[in-house]
N, CA, C and O atoms as a Tinker XYZ file with bonds, in Angstrom:
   396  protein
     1  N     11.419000  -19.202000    1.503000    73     2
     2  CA    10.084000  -19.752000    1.419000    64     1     3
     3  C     10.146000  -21.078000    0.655000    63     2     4     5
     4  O     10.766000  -21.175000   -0.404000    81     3
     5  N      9.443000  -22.164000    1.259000    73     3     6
     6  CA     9.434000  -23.446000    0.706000    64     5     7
     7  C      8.440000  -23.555000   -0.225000    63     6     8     9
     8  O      7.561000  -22.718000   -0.017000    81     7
     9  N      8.268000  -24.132000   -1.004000    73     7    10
    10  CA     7.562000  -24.265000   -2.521000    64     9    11
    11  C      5.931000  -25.062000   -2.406000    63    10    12    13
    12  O      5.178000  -25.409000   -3.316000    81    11
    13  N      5.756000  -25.184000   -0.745000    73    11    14
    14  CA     4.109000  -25.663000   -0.257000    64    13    15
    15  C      4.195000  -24.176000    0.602000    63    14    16    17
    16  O      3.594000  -24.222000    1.675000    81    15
    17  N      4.762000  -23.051000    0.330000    73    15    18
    18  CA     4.283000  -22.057000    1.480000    64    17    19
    19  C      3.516000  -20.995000    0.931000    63    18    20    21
    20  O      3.727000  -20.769000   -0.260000    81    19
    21  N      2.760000  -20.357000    1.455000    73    19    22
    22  CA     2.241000  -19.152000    0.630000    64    21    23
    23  C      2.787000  -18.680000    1.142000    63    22    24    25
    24  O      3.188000  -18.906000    2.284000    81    23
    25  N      3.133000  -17.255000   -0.046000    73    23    26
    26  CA     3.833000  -16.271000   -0.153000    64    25    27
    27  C      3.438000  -15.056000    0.791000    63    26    28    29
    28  O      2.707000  -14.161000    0.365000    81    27
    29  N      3.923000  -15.052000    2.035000    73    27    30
    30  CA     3.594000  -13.946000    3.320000    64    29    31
    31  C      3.344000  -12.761000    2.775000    63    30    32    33
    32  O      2.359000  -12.246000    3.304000    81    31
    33  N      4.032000  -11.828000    1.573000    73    31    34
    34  CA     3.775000  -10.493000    1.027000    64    33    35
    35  C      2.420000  -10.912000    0.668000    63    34    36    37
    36  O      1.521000  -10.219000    1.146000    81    35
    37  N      2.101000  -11.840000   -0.029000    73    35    38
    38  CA     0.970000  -11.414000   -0.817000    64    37    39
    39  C     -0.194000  -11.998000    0.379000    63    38    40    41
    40  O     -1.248000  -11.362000    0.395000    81    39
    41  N     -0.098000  -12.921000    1.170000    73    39    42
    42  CA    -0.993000  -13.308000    1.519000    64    41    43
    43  C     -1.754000  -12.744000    2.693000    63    42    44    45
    44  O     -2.739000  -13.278000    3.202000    81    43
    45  N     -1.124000  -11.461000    3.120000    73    43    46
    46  CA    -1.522000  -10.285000    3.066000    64    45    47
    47  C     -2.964000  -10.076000    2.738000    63    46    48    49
    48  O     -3.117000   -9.978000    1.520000    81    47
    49  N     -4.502000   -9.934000    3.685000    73    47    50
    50  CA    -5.805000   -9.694000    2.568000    64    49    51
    51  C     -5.860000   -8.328000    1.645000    63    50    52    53
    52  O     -6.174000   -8.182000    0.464000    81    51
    53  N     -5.398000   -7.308000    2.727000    73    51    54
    54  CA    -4.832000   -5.861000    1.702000    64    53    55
    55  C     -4.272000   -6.250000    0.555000    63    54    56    57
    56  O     -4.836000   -6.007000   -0.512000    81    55
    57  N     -3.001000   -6.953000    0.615000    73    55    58
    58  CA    -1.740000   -6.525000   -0.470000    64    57    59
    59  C     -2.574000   -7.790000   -1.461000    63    58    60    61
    60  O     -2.304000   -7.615000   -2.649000    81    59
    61  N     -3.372000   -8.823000   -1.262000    73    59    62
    62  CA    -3.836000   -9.828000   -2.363000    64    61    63
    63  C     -4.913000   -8.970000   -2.850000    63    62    64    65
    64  O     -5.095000   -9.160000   -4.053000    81    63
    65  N     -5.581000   -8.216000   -2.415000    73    63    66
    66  CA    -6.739000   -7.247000   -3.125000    64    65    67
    67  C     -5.711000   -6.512000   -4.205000    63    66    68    69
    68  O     -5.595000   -6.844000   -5.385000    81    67
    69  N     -5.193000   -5.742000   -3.725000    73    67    70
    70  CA    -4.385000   -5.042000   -4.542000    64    69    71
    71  C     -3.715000   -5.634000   -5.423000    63    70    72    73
    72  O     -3.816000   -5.132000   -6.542000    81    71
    73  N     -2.760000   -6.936000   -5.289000    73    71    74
    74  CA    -2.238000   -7.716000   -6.262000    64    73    75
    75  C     -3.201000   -8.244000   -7.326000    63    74    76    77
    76  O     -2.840000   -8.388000   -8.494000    81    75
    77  N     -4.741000   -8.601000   -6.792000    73    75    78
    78  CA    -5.217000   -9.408000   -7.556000    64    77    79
    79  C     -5.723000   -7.906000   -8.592000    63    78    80    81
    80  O     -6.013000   -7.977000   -9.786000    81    79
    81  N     -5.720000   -6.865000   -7.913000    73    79    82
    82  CA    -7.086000   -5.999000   -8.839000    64    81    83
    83  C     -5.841000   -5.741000   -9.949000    63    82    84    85
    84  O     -6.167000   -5.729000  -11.135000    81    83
    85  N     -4.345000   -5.523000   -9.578000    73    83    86
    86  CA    -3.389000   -4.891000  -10.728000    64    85    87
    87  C     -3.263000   -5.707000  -11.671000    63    86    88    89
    88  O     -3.065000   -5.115000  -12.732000    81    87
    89  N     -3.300000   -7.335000  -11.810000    73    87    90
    90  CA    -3.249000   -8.635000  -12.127000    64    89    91
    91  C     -4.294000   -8.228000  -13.696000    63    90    92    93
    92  O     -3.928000   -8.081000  -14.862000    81    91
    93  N     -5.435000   -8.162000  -13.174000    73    91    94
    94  CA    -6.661000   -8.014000  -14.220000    64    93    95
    95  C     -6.621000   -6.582000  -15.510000    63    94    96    97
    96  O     -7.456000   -6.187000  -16.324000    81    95
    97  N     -5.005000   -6.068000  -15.106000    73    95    98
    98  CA    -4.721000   -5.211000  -16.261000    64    97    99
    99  C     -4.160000   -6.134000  -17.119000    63    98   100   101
   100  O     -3.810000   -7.251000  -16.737000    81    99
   101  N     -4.045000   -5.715000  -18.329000    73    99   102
   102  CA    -3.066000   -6.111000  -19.155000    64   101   103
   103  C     -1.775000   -5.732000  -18.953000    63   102   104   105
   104  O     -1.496000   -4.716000  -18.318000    81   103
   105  N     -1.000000   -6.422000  -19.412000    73   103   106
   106  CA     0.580000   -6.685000  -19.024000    64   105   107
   107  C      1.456000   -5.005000  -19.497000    63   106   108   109
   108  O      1.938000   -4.926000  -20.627000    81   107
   109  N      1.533000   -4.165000  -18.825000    73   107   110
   110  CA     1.589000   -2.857000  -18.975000    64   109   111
   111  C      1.581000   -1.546000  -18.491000    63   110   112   113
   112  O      2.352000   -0.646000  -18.160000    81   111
   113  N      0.006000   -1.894000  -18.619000    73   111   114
   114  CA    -1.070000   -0.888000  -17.791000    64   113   115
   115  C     -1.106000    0.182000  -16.765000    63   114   116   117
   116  O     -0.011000    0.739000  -16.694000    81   115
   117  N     -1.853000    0.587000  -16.071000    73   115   118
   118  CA    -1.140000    1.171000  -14.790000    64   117   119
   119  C     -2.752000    1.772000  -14.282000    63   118   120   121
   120  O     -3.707000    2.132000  -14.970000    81   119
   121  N     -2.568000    1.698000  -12.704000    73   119   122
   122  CA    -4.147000    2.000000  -12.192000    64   121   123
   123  C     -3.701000    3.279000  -11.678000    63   122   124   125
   124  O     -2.488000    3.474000  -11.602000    81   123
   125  N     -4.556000    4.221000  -11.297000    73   123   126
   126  CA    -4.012000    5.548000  -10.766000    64   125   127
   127  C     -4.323000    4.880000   -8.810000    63   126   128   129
   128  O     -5.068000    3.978000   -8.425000    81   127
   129  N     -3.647000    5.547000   -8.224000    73   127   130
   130  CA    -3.484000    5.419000   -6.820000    64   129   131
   131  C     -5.141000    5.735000   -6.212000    63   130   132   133
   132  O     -5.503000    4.874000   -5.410000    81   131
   133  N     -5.967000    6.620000   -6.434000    73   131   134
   134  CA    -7.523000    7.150000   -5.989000    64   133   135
   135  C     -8.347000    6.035000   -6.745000    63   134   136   137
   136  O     -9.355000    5.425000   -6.388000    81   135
   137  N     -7.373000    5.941000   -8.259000    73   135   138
   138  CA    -8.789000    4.412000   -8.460000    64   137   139
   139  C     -8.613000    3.256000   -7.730000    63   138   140   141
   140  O     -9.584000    2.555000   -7.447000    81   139
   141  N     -7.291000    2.922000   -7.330000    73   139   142
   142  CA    -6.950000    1.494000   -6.343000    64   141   143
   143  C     -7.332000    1.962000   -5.323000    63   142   144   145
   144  O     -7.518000    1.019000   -4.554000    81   143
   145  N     -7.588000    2.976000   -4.805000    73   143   146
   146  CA    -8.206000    3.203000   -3.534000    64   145   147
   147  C     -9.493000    2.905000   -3.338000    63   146   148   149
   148  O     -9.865000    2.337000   -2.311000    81   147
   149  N    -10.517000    3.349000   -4.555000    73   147   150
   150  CA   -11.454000    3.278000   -4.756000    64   149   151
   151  C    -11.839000    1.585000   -4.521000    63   150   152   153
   152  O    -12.257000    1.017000   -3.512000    81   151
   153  N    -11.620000    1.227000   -5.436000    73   151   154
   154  CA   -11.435000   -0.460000   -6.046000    64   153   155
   155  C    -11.502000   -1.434000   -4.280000    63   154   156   157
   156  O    -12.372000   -2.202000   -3.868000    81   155
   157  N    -10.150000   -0.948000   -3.583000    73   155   158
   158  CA    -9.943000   -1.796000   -2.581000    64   157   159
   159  C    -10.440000   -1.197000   -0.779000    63   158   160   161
   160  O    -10.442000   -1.695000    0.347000    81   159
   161  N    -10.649000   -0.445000   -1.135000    73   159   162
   162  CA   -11.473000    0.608000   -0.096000    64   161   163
   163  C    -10.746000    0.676000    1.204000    63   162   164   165
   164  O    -11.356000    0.265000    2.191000    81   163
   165  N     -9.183000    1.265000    1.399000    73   163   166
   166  CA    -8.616000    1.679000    1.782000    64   165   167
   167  C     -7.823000    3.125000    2.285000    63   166   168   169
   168  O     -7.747000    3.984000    1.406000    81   167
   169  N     -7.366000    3.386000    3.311000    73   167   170
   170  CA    -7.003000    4.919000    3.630000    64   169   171
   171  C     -6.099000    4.595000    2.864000    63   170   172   173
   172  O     -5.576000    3.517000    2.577000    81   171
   173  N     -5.831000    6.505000    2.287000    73   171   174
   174  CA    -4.656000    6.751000    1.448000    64   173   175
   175  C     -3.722000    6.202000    2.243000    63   174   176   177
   176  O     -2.904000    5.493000    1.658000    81   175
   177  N     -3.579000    6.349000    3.658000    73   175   178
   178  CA    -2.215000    5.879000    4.330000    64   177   179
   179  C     -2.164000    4.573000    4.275000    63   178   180   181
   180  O     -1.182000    3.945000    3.879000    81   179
   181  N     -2.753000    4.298000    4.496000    73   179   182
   182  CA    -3.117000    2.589000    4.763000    64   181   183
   183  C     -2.563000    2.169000    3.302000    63   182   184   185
   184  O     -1.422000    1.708000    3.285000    81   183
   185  N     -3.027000    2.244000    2.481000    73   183   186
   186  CA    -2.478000    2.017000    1.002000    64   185   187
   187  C     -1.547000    2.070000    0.671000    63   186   188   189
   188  O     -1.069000    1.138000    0.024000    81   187
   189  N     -0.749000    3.340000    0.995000    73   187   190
   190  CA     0.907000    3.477000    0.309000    64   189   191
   191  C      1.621000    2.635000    1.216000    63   190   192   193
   192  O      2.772000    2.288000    0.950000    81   191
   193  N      0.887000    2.177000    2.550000    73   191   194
   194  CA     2.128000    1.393000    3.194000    64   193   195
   195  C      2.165000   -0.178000    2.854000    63   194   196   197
   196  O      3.180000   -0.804000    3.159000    81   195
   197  N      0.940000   -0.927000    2.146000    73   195   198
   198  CA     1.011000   -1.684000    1.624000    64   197   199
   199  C      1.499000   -1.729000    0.127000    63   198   200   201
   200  O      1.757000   -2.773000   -0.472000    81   199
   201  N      1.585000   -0.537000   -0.365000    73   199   202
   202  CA     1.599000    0.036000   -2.144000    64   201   203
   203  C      3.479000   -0.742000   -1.710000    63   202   204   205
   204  O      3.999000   -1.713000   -2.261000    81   203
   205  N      4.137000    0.228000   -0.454000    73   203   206
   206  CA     5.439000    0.092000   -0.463000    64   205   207
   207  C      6.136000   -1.027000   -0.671000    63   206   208   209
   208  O      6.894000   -1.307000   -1.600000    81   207
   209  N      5.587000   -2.099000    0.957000    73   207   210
   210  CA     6.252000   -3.285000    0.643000    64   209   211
   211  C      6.434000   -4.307000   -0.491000    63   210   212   213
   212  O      7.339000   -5.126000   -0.652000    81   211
   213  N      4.955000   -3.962000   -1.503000    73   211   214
   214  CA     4.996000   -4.530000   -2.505000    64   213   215
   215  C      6.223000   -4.388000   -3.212000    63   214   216   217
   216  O      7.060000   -5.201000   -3.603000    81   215
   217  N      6.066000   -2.501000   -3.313000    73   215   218
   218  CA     7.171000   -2.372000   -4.730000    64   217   219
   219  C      8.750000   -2.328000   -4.125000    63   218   220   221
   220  O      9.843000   -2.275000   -4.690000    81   219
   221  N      8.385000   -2.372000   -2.849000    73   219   222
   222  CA    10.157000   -2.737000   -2.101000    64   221   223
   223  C     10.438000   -4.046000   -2.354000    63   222   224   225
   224  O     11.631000   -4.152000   -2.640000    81   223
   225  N      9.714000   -5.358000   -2.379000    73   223   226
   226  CA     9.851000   -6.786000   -2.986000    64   225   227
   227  C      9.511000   -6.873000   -4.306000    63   226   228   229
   228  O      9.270000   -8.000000   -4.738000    81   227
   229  N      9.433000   -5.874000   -5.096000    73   227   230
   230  CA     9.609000   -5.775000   -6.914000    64   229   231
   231  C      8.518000   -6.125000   -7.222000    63   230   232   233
   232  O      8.510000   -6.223000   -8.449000    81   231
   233  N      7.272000   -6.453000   -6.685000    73   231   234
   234  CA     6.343000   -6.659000   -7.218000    64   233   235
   235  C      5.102000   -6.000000   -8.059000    63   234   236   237
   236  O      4.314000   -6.583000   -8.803000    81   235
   237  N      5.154000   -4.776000   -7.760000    73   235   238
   238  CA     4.692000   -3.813000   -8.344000    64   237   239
   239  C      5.477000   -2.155000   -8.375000    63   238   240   241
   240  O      5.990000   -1.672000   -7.365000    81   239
   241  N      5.438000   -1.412000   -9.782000    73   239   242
   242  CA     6.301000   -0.334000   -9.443000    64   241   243
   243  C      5.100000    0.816000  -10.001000    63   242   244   245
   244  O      4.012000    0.532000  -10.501000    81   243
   245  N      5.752000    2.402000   -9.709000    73   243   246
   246  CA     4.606000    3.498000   -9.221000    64   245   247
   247  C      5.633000    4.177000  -10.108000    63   246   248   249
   248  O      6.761000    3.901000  -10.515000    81   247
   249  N      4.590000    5.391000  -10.265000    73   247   250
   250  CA     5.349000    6.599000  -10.954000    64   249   251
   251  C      4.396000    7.602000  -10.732000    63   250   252   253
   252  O      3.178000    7.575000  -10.912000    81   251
   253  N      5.325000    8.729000  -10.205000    73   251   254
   254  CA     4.185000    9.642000   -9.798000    64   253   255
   255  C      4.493000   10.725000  -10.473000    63   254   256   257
   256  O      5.599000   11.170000  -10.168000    81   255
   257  N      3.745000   11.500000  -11.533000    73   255   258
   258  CA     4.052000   12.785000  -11.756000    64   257   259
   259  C      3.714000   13.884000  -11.576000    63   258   260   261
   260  O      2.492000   13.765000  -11.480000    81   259
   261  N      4.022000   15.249000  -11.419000    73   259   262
   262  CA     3.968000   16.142000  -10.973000    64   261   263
   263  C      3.784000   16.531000   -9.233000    63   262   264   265
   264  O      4.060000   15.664000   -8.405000    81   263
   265  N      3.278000   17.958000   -8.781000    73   263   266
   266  CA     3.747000   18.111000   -7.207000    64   265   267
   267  C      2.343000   18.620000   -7.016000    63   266   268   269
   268  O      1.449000   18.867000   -7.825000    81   267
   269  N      2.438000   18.727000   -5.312000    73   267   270
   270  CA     1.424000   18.987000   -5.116000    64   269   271
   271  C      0.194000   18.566000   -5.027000    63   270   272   273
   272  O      0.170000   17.373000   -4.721000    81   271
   273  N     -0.948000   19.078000   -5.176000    73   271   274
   274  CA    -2.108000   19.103000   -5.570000    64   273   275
   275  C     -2.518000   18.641000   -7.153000    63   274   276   277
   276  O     -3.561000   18.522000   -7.795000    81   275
   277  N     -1.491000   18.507000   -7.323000    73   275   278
   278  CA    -1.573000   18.138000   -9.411000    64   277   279
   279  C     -1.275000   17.281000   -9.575000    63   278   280   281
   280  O     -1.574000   16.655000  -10.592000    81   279
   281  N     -0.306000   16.700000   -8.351000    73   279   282
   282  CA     0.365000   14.949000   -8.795000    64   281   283
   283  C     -0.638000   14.250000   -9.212000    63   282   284   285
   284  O     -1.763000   14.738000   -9.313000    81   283
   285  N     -0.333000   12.911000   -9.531000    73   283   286
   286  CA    -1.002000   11.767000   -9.836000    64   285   287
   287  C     -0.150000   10.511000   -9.539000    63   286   288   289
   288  O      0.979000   10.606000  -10.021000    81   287
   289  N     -0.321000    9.686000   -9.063000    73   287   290
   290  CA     0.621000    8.450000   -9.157000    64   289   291
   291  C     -0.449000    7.317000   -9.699000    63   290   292   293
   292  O     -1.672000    7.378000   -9.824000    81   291
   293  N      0.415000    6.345000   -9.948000    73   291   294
   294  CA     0.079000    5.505000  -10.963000    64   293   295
   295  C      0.473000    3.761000  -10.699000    63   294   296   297
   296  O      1.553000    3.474000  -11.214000    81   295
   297  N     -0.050000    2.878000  -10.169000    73   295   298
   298  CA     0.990000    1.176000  -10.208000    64   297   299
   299  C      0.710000    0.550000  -11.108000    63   298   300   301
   300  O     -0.235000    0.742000  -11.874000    81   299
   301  N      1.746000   -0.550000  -11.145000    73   299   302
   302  CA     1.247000   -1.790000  -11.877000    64   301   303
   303  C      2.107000   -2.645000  -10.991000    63   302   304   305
   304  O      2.877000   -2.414000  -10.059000    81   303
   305  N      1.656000   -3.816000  -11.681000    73   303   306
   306  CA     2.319000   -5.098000  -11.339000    64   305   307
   307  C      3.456000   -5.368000  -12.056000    63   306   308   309
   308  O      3.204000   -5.170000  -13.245000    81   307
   309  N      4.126000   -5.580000  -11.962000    73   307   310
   310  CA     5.590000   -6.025000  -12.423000    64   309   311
   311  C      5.990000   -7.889000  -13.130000    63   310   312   313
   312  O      5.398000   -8.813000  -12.572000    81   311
   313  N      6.470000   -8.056000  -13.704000    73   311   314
   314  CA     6.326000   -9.150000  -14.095000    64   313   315
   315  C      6.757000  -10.084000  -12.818000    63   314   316   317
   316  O      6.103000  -11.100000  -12.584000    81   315
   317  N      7.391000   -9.874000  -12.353000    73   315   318
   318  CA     7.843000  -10.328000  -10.721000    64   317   319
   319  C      6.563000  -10.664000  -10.496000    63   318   320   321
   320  O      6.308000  -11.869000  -10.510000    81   319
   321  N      5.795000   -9.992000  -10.317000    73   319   322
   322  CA     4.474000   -9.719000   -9.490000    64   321   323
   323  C      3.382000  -10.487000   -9.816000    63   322   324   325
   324  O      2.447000  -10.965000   -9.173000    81   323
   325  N      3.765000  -10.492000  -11.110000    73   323   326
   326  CA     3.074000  -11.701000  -11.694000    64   325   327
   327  C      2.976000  -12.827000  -11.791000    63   326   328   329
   328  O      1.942000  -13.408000  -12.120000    81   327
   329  N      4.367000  -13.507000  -11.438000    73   327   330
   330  CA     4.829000  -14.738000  -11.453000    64   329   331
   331  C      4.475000  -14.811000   -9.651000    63   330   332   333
   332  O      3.853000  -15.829000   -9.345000    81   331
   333  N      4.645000  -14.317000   -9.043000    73   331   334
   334  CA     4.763000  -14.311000   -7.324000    64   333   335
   335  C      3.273000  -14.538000   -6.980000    63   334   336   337
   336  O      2.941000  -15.361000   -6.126000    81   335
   337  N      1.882000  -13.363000   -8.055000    73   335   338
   338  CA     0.596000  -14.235000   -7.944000    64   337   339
   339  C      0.491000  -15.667000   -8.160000    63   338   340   341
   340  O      0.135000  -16.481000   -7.308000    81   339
   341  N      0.981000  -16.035000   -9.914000    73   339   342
   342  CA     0.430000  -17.282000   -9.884000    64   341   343
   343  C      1.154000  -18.444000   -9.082000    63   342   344   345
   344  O      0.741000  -19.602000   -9.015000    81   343
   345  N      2.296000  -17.949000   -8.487000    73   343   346
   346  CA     2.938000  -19.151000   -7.612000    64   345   347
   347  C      2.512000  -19.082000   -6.742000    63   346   348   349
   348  O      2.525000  -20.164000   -6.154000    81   347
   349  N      1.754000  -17.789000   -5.859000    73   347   350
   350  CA     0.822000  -18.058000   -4.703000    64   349   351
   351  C     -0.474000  -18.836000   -5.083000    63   350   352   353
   352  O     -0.692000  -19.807000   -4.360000    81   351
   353  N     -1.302000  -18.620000   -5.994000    73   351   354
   354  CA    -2.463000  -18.902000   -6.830000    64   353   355
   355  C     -2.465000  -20.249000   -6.832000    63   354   356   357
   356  O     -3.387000  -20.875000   -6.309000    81   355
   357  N     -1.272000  -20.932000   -7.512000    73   355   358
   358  CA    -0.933000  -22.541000   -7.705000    64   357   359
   359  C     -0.932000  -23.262000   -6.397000    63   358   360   361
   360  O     -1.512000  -24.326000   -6.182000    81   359
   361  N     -0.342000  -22.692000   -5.693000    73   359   362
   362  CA    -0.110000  -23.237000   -4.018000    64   361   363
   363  C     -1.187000  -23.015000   -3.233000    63   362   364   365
   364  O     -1.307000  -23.863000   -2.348000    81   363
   365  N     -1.880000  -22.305000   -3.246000    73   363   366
   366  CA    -3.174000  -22.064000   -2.653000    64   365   367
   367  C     -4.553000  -23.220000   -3.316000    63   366   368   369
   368  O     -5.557000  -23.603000   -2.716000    81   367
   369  N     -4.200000  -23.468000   -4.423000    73   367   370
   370  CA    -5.240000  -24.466000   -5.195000    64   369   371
   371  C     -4.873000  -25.511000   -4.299000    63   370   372   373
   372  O     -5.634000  -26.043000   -3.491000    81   371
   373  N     -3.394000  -25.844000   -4.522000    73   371   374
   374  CA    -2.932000  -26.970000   -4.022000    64   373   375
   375  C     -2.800000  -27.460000   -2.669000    63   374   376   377
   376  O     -2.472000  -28.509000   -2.114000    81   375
   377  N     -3.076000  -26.615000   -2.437000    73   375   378
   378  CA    -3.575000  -26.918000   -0.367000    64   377   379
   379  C     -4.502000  -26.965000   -0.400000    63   378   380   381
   380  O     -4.947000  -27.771000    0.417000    81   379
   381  N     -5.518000  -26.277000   -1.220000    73   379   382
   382  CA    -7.273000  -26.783000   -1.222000    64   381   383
   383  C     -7.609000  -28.066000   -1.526000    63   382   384   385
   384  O     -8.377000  -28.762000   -0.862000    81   383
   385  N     -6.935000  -28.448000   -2.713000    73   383   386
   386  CA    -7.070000  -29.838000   -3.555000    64   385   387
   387  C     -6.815000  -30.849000   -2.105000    63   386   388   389
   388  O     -7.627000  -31.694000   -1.728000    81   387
   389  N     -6.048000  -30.667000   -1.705000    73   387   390
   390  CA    -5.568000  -31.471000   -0.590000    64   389   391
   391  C     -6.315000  -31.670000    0.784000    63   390   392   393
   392  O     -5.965000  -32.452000    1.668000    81   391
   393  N     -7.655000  -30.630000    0.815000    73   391   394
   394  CA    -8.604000  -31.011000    1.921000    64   393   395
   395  C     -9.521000  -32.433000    1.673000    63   394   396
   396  O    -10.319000  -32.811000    2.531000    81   395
């Protein structure tokens, strides 16, 4: 990717909802999977397959505990993930600035 391109993972309208809502945690944090569902108003399926490619390109990582009916899983953004927003963020200004 060239350094005027936006970033194809994120630019994604799914995966930038999701990037932007994990973004507005503090550097840490972690959203549960039913509240990002909630938040971005997506099927559970629909979700984990965007949840994936994210955290397959390091941008956000999950932890799910327990089985069943009891699990819970959990994301955040990754510092990767962070830097990969604001370099989309910067480049996106900067093609606007430029209309």
């Amino acid at each position: 990717m060239t350094d005027d391109a936006l970033d194809p993972l994120i630019h994604v309208p799914a995966r930038l909802r999701i990037v932007a809502a994990l973004a507005t945690l503090p550097d840490g944090d972690t959203l549960s999977f039913t509240r990002l569902q909630d938040l971005i108003g997506l099927t559970p399926g629909n979700l984990i397959t965007h949840l994936r490619k994210l955290e397959d390109a390091g941008y956000l990582s999950s932890d799910k505990t327990g089985s069943g009916t009891a699990s819970k899983t959990t994301v955040a953004l990754t510092g990767h993930g962070r830097t990969a927003l604001a370099a989309y963020t910067a480049t996106l200004r900067t093609l606007l600035n430029g209309l």
